[in-house]
N, CA and C atoms as a LAMMPS dump frame, in Angstrom:
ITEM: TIMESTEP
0
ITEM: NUMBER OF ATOMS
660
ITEM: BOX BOUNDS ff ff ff
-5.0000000000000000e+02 5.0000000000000000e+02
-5.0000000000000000e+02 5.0000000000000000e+02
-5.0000000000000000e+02 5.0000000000000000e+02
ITEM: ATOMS id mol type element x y z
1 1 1 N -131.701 165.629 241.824
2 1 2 C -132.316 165.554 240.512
3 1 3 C -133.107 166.829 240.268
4 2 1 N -132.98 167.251 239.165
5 2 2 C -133.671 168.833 238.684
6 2 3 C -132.805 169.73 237.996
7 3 1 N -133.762 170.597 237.635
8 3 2 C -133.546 171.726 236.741
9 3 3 C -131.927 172.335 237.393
10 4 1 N -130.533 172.161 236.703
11 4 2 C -129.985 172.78 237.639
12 4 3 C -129.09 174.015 237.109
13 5 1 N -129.93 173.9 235.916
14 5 2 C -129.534 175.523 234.976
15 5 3 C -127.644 175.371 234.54
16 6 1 N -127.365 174.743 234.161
17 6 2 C -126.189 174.123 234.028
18 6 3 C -125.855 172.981 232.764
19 7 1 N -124.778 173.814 232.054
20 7 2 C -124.242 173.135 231.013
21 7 3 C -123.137 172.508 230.978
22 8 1 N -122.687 171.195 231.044
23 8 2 C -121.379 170.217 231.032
24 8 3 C -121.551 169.867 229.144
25 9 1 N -120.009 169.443 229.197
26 9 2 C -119.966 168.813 227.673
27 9 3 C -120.783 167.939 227.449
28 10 1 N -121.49 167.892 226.357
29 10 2 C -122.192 166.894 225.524
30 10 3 C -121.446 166.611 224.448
31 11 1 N -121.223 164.958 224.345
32 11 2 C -120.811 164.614 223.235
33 11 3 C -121.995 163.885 222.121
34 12 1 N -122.04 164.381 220.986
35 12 2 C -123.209 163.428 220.644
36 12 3 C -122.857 162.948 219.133
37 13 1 N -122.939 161.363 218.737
38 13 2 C -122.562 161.199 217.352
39 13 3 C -122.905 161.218 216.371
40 14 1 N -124.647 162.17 215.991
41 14 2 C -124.655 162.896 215.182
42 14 3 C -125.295 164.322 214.854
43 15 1 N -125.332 164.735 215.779
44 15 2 C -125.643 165.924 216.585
45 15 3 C -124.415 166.982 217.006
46 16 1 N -125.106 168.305 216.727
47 16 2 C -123.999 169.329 217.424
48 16 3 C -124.003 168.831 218.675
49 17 1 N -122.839 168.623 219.649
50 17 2 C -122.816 168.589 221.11
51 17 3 C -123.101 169.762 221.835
52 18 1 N -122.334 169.886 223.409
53 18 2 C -122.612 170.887 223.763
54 18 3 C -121.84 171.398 224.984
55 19 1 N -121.623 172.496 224.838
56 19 2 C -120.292 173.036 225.735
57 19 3 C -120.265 173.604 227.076
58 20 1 N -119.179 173.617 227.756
59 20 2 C -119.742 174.044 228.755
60 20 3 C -119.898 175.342 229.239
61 21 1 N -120.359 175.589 230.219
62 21 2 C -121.05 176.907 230.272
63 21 3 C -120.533 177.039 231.781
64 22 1 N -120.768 178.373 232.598
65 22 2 C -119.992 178.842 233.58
66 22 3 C -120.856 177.952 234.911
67 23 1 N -122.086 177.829 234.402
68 23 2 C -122.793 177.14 236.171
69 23 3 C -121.988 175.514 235.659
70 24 1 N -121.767 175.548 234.53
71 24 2 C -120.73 173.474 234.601
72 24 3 C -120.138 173.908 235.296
73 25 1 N -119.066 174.966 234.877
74 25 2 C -117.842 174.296 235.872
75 25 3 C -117.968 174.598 237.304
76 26 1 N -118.652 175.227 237.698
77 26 2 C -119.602 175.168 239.145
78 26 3 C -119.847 173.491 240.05
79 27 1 N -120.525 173.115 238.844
80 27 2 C -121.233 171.786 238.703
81 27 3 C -120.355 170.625 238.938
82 28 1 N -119.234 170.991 237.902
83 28 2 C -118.391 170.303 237.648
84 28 3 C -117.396 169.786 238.818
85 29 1 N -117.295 171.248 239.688
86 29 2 C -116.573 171.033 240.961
87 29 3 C -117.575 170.766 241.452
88 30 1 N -118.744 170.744 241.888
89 30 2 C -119.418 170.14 242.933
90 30 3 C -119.583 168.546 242.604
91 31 1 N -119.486 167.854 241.423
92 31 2 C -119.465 166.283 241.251
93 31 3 C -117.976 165.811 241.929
94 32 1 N -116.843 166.531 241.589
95 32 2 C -115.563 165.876 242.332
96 32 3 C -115.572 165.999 243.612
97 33 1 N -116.19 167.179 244.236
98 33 2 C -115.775 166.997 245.675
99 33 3 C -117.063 166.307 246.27
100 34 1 N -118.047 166.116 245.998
101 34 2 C -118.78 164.625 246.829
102 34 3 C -119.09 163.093 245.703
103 35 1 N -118.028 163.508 244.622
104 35 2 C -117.907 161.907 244.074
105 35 3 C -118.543 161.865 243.725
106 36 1 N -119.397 161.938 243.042
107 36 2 C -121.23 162.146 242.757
108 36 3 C -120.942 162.408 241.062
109 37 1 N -121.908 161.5 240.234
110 37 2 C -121.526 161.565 239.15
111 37 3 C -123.06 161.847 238.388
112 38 1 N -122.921 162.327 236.974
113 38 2 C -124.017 162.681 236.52
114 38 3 C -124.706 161.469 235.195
115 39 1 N -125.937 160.63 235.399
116 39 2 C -126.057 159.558 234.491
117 39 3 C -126.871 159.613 233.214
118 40 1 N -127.524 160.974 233.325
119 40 2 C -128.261 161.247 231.819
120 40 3 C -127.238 161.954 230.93
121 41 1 N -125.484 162.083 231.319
122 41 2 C -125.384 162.629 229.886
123 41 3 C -123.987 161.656 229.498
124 42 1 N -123.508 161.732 228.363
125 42 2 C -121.872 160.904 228.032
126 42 3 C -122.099 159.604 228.772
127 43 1 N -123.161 159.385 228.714
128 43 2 C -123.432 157.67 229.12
129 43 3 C -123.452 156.441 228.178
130 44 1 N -123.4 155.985 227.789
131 44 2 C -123.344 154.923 226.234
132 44 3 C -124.952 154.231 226.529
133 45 1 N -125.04 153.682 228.15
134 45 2 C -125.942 152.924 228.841
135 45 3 C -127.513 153.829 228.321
136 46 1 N -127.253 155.409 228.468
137 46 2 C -128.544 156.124 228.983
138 46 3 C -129.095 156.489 227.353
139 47 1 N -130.545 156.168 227.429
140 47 2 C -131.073 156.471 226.179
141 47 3 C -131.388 157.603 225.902
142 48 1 N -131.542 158.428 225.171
143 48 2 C -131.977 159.981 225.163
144 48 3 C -130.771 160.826 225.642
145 49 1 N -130.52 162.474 225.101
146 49 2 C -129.868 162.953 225.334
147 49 3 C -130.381 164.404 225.755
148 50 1 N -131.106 165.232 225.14
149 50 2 C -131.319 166.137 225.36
150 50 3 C -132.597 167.086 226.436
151 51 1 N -132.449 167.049 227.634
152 51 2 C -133.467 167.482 228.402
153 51 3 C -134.138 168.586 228.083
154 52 1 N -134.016 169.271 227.475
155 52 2 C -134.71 170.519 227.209
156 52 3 C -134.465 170.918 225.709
157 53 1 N -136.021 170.937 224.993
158 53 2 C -136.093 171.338 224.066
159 53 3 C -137.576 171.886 223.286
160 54 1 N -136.924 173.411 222.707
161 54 2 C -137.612 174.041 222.353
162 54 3 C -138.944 173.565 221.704
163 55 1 N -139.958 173.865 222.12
164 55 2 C -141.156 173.015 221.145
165 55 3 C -141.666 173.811 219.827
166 56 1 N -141.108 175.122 219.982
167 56 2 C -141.186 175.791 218.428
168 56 3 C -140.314 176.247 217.378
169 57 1 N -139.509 175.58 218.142
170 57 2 C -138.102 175.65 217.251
171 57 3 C -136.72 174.328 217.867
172 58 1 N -137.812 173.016 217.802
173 58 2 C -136.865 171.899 217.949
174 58 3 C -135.49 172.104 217.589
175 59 1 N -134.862 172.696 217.048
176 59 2 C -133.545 173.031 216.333
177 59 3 C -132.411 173.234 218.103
178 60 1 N -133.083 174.061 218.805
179 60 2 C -132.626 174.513 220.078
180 60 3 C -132.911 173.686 221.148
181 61 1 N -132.183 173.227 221.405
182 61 2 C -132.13 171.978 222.333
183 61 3 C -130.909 172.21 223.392
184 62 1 N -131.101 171.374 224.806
185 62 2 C -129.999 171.335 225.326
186 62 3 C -129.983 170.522 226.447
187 63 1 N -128.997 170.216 227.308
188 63 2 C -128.956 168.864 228.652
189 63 3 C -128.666 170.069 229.94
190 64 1 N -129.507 170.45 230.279
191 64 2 C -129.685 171.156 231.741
192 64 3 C -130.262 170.383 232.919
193 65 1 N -131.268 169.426 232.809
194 65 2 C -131.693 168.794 233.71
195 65 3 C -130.651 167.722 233.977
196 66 1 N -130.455 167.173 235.498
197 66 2 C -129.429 166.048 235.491
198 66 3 C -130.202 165.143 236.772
199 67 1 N -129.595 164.074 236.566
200 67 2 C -129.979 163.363 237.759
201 67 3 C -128.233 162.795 238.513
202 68 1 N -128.109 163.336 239.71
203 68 2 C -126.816 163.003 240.316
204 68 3 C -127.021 161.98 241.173
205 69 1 N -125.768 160.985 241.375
206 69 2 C -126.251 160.053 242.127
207 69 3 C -124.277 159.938 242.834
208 70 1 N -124.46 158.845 244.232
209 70 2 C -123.166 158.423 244.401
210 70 3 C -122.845 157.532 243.641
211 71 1 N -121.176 157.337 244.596
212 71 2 C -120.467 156.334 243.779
213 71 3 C -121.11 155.059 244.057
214 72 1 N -122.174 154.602 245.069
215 72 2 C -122.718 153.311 245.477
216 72 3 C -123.922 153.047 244.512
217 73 1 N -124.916 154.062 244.288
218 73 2 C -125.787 153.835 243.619
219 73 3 C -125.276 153.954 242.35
220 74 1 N -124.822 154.718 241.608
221 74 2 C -124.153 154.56 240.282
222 74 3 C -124.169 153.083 240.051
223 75 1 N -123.303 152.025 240.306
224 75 2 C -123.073 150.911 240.79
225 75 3 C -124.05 150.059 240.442
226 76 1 N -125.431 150.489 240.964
227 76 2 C -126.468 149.355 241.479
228 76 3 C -127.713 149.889 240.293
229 77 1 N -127.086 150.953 239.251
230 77 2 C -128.412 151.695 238.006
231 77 3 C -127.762 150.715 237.255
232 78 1 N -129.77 149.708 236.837
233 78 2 C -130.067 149.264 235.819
234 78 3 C -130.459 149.934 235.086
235 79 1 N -131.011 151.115 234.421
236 79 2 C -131.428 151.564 233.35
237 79 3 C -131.699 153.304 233.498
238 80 1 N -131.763 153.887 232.231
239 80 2 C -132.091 155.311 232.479
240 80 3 C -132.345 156.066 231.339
241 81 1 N -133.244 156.9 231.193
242 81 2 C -133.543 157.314 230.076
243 81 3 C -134.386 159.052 229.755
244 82 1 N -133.7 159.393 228.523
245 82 2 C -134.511 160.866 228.944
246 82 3 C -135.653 160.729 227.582
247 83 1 N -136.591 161.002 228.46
248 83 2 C -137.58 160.956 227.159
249 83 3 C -138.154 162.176 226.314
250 84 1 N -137.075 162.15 224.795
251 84 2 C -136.97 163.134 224.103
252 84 3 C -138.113 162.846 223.371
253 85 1 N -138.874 162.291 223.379
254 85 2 C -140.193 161.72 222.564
255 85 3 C -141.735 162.648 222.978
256 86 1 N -141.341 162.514 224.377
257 86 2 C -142.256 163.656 224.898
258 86 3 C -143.278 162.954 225.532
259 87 1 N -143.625 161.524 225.514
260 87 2 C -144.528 160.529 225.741
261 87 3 C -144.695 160.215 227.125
262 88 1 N -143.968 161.132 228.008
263 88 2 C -144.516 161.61 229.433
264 88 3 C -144.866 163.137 229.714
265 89 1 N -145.126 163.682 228.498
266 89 2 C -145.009 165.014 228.802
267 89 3 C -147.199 165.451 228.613
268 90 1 N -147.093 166.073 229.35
269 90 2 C -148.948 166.435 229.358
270 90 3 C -148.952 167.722 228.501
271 91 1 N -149.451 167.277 227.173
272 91 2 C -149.581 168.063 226.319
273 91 3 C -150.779 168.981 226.509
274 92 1 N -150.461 170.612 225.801
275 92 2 C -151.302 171.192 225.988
276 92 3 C -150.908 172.727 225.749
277 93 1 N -151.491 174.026 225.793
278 93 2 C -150.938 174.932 225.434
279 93 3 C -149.85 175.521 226.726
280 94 1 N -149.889 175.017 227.83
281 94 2 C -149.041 175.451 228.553
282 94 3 C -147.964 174.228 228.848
283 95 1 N -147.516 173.601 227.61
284 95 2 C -146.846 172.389 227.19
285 95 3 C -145.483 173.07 227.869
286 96 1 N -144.513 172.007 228.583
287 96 2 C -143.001 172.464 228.962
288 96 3 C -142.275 171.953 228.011
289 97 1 N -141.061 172.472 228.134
290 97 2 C -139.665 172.665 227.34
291 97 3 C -138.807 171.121 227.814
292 98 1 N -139.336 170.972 228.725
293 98 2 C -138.121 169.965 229.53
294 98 3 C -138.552 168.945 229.185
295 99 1 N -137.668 167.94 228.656
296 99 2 C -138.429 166.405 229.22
297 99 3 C -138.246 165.617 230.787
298 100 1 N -138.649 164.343 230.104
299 100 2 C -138.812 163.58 231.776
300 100 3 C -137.671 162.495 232.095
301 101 1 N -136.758 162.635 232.91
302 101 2 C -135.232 161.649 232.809
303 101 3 C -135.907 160.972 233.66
304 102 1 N -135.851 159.404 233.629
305 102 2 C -136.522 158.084 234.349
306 102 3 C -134.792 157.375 234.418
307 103 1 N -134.489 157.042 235.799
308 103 2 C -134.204 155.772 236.238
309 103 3 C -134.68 154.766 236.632
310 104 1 N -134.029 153.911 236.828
311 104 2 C -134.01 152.244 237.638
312 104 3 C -132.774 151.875 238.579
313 105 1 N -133.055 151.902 239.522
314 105 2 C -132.122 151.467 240.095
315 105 3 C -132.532 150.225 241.304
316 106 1 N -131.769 149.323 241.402
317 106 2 C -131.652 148.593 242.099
318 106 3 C -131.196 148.992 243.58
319 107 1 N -131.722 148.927 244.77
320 107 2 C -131.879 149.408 245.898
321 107 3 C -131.789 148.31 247.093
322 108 1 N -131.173 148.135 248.137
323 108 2 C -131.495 147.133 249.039
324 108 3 C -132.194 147.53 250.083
325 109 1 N -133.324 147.031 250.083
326 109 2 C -134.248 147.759 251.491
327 109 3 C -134.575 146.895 252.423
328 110 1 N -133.394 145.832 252.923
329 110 2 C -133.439 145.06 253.532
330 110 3 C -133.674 145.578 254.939
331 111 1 N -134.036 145.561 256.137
332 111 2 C -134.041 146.586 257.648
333 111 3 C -132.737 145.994 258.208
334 112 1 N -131.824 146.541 257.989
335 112 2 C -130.617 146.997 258.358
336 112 3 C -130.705 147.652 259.588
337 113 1 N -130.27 147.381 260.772
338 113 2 C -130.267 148.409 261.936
339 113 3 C -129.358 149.397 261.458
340 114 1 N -130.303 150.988 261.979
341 114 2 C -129.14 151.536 262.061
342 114 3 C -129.497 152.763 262.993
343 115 1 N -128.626 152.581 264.133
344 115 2 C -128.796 153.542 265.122
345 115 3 C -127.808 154.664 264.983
346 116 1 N -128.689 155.828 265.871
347 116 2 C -128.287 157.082 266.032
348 116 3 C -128.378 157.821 267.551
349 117 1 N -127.164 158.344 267.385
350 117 2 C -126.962 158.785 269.17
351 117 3 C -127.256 160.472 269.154
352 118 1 N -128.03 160.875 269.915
353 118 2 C -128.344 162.625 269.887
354 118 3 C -128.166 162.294 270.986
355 119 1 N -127.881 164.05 271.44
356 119 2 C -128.453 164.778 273.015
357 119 3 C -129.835 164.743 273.289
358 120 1 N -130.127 164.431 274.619
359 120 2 C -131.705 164.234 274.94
360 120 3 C -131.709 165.925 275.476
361 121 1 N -133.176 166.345 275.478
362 121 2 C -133.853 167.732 275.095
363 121 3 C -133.397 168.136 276.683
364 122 1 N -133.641 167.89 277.895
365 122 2 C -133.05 168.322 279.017
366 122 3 C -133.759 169.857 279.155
367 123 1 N -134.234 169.656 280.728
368 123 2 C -135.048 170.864 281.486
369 123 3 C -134.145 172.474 281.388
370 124 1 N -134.359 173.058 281.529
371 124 2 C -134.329 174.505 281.374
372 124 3 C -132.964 174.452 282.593
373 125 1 N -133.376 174.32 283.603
374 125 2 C -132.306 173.982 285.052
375 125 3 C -131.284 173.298 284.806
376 126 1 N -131.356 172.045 283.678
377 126 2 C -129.907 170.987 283.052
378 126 3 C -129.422 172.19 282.06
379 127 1 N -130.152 172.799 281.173
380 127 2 C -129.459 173.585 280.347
381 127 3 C -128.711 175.157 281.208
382 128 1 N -129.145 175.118 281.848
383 128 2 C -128.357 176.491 283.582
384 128 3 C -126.962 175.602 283.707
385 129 1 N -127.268 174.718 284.293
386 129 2 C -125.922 174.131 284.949
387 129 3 C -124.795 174.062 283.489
388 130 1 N -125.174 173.338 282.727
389 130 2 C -124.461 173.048 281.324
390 130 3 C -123.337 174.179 280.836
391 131 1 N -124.537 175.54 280.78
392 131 2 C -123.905 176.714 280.684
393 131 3 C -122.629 177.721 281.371
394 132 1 N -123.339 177.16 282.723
395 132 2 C -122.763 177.74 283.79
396 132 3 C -120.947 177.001 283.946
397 133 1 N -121.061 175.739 284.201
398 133 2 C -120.137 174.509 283.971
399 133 3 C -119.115 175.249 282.871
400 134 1 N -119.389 175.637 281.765
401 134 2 C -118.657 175.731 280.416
402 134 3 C -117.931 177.103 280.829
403 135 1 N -118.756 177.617 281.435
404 135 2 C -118.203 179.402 281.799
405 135 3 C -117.194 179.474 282.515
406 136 1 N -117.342 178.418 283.85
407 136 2 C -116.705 178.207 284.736
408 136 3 C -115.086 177.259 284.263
409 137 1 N -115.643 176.375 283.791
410 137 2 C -114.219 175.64 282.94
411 137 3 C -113.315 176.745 281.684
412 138 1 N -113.903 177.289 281.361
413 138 2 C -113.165 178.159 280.257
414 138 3 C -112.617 179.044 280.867
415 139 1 N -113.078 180.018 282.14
416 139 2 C -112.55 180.741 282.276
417 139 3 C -111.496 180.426 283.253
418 140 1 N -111.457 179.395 283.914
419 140 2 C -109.91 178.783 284.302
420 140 3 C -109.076 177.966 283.509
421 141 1 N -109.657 177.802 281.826
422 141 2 C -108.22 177.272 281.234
423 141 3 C -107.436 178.337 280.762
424 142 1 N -105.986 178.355 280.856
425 142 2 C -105.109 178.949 280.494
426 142 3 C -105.007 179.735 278.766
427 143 1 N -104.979 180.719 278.702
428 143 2 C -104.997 181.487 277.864
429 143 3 C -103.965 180.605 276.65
430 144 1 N -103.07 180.201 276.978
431 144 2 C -102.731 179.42 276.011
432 144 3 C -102.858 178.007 275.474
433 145 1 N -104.139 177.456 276.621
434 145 2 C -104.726 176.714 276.185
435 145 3 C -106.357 176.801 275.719
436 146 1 N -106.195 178.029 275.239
437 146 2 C -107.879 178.06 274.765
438 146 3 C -107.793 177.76 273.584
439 147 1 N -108.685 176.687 273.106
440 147 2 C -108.387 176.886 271.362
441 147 3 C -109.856 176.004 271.049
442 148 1 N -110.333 175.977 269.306
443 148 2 C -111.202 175.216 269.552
444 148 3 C -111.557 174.046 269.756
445 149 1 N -110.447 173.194 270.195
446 149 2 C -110.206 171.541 270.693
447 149 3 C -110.74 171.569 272.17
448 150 1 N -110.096 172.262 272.821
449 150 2 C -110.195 172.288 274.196
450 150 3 C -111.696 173.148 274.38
451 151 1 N -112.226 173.952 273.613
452 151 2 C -113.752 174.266 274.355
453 151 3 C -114.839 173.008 273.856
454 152 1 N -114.54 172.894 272.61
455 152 2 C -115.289 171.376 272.484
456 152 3 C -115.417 170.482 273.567
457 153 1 N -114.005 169.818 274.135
458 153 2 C -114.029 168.929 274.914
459 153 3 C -114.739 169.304 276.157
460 154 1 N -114.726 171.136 276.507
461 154 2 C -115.562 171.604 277.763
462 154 3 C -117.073 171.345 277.645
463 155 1 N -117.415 171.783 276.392
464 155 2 C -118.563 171.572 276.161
465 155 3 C -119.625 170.259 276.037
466 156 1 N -118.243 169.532 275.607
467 156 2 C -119.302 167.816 275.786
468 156 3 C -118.93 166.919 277.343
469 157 1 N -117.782 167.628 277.838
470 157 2 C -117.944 167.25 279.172
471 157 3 C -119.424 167.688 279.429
472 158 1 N -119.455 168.758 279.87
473 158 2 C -120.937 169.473 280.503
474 158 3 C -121.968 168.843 280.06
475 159 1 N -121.943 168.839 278.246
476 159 2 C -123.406 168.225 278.376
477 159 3 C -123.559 166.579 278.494
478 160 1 N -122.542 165.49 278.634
479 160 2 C -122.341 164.332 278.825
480 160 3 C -123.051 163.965 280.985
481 161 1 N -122.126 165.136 281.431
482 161 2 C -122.597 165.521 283.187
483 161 3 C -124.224 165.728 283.025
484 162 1 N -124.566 166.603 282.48
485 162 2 C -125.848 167.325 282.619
486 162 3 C -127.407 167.01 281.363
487 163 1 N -126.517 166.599 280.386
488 163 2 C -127.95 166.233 279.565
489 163 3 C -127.873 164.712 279.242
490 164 1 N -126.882 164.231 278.465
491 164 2 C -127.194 162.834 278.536
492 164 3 C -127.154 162.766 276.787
493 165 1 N -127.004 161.422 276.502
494 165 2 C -127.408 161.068 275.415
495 165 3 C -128.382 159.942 275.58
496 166 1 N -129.007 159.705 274.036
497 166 2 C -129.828 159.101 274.082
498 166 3 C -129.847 158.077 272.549
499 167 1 N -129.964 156.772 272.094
500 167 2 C -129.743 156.082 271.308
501 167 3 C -130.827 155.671 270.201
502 168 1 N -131.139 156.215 269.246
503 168 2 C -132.235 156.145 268.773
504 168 3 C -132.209 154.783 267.412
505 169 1 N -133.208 154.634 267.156
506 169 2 C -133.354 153.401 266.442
507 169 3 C -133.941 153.428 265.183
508 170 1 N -133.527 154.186 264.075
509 170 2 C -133.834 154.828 262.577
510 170 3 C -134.729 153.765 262.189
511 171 1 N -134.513 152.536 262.238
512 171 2 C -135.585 151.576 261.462
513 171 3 C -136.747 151.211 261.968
514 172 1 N -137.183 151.785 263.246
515 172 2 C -138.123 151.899 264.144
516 172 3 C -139.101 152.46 263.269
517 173 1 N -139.941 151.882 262.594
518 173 2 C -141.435 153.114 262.249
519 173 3 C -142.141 153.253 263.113
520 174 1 N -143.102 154.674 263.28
521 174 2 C -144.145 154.268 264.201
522 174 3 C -145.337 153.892 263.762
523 175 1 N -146.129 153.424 264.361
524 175 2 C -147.131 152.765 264.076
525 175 3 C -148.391 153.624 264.142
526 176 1 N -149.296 153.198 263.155
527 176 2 C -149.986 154.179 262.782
528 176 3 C -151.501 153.512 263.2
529 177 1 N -152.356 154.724 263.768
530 177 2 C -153.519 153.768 264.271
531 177 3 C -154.605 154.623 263.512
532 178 1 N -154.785 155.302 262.862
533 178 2 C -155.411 156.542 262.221
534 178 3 C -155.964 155.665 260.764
535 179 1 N -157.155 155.552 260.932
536 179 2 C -157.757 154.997 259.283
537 179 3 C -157.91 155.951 258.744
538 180 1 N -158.212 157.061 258.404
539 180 2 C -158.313 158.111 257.566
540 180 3 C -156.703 158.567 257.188
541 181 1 N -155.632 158.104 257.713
542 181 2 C -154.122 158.072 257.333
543 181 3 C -154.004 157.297 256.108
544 182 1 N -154.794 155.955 256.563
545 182 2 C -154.086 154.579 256.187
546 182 3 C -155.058 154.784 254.808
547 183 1 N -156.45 155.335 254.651
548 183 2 C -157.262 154.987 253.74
549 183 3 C -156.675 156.269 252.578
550 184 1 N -156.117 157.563 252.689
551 184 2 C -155.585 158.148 251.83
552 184 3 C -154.362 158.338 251.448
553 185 1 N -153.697 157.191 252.42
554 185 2 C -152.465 156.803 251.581
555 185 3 C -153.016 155.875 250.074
556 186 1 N -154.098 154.462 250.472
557 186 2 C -154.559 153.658 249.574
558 186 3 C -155.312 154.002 248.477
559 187 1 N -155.414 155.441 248.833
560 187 2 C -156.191 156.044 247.323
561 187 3 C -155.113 156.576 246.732
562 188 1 N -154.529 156.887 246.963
563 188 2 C -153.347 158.273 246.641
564 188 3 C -152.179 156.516 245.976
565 189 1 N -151.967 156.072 246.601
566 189 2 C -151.52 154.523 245.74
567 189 3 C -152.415 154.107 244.014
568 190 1 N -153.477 154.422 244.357
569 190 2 C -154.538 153.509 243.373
570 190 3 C -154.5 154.976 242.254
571 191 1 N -154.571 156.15 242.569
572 191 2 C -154.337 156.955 241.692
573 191 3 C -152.835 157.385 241.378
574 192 1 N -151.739 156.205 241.549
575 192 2 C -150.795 156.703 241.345
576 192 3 C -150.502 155.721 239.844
577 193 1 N -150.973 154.22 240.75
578 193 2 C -151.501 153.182 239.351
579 193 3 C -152.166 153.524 238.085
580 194 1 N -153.32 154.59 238.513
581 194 2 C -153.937 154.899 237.158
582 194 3 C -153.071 155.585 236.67
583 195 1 N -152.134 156.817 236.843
584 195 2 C -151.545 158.097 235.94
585 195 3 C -150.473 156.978 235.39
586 196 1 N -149.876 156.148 235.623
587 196 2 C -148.767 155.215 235.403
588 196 3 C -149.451 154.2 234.116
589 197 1 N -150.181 154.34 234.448
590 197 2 C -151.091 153.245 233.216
591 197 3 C -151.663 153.996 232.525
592 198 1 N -151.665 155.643 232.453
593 198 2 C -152.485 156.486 231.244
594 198 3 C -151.425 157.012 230.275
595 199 1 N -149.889 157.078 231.033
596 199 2 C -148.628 157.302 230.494
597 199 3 C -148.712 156.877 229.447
598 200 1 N -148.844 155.154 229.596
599 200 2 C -148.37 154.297 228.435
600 200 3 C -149.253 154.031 227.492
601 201 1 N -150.273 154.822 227.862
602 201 2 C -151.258 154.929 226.748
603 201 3 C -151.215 156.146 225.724
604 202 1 N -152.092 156.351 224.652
605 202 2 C -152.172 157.434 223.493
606 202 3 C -152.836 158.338 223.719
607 203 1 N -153.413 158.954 224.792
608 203 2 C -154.278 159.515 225.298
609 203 3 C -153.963 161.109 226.679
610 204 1 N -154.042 161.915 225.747
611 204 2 C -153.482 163.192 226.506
612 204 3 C -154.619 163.637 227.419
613 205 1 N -155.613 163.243 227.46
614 205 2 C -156.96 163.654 227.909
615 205 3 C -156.973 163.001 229.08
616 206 1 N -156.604 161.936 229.021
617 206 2 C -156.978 160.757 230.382
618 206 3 C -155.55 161.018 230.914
619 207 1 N -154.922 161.214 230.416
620 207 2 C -153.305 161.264 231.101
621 207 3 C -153.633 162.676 232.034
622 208 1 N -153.917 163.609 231.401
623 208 2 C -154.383 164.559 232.45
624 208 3 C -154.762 164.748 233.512
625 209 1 N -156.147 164.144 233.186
626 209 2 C -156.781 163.651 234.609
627 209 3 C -156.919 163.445 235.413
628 210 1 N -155.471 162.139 234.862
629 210 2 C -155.467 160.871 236.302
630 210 3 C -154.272 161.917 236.806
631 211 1 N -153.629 162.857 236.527
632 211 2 C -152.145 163.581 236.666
633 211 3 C -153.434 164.638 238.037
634 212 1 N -154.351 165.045 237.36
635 212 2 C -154.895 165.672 238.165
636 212 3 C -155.386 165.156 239.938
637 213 1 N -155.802 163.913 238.843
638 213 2 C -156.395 163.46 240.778
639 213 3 C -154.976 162.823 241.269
640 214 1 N -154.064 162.398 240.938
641 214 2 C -153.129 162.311 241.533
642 214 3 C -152.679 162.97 242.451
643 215 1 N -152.675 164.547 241.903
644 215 2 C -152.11 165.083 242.868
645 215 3 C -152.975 165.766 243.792
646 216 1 N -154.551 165.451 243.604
647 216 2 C -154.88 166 244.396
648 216 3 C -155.497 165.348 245.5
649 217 1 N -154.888 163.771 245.305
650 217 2 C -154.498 162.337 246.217
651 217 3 C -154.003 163.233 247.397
652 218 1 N -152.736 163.416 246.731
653 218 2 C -151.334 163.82 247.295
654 218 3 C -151.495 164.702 248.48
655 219 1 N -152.493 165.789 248.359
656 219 2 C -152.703 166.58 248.879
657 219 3 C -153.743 166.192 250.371
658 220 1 N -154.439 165.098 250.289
659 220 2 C -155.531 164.785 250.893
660 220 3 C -154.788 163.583 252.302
């Protein structure tokens, strides 16, 4: 999601649309080859169309910002919207061009195991032998069997002999014993509530603010 300086067709029904431009078709090949589709524009579903637009000459407008998603989450978006209204935007003289594209998506964050196998880190002396092993095996396979199948397989022999794997457990959090962790996560929460609740208010002054201590939650 972001600025990705990139123009795909816009169709719009009563509006000039908008064409594409040389970073689309860039773009364009990068959505087919990881399937990955774009949901703020030619959507019927998505409200708002135009991410970027001029604030002194509204006339100039255009859809550069995108939000990409897979073919799974695609799937599971309830809602999405670009807000050409400006009613997330923090007004002011150093006011931006862009607006703000909001999804919803439906997510399962059920704890799913899901493990992962690495190489364990292994002493300086396991990484000697490892080396040594690979030197020694390569330089007695046959010249017409060197290729990169066969040094692979040398190479995870050796480190399978000499380092090991190890099985790790992704849904494992660690546990946190640190109150000064736990207490500026709970502020940095409570000022995330206020900027979220100054949004939806009429008020550019307080929207500021809370935008301010937010982030300077964030930081703490």
């Amino acid at each position: 999601m972001g600025d990705l300086n990139s123009k795909i067709v816009v169709e719009h029904p009563t509006q000039k649309g908008q064409e594409i431009s040389r970073n689309g078709k860039y773009m364009e090949m990068f959505l087919e080859q990881t399937n990955t589709s774009v949901i703020n524009v030619n959507r019927p579903q998505h409200k708002g169309v135009w991410t970027r637009i001029n604030r002194r000459n509204p006339s100039e407008k255009s859809a550069i910002d995108y939000i990409i998603i897979s073919k799974t989450l695609n799937e599971n978006l309830l809602e999405s919207m670009t807000d050409e209204d400006g009613n997330f935007i923090i007004k002011g003289s150093n006011e931006t061009d862009h607006n703000i594209i909001t999804a919803t998506i439906n997510i399962d964050t059920r704890n799913n195991s899901r493990k992962v196998k690495k190489w364990k880190n292994g002493s300086t002396e396991k990484w000697t032998r490892v080396n040594t092993q690979i030197r020694r095996e390569w330089n007695n396979t046959p010249n017409n069997n060197r290729n990169t199948q066969s040094l692979n397989k040398i190479i995870d022999n050796a480190m399978l002999e000499h380092i090991g794997i190890i099985t790790i457990n992704m849904n494992n959090k660690p546990r946190i014993h640190n109150d000064d962790i736990k207490e500026a996560r709970t502020t940095c929460k409570e000022h995330r509530k206020i900027f979220n609740k100054t949004c939806r208010e009429n008020n550019n002054q307080n929207k500021k603010q809370a935008l301010l201590l937010y982030i300077e939650a964030q930081k703490n």
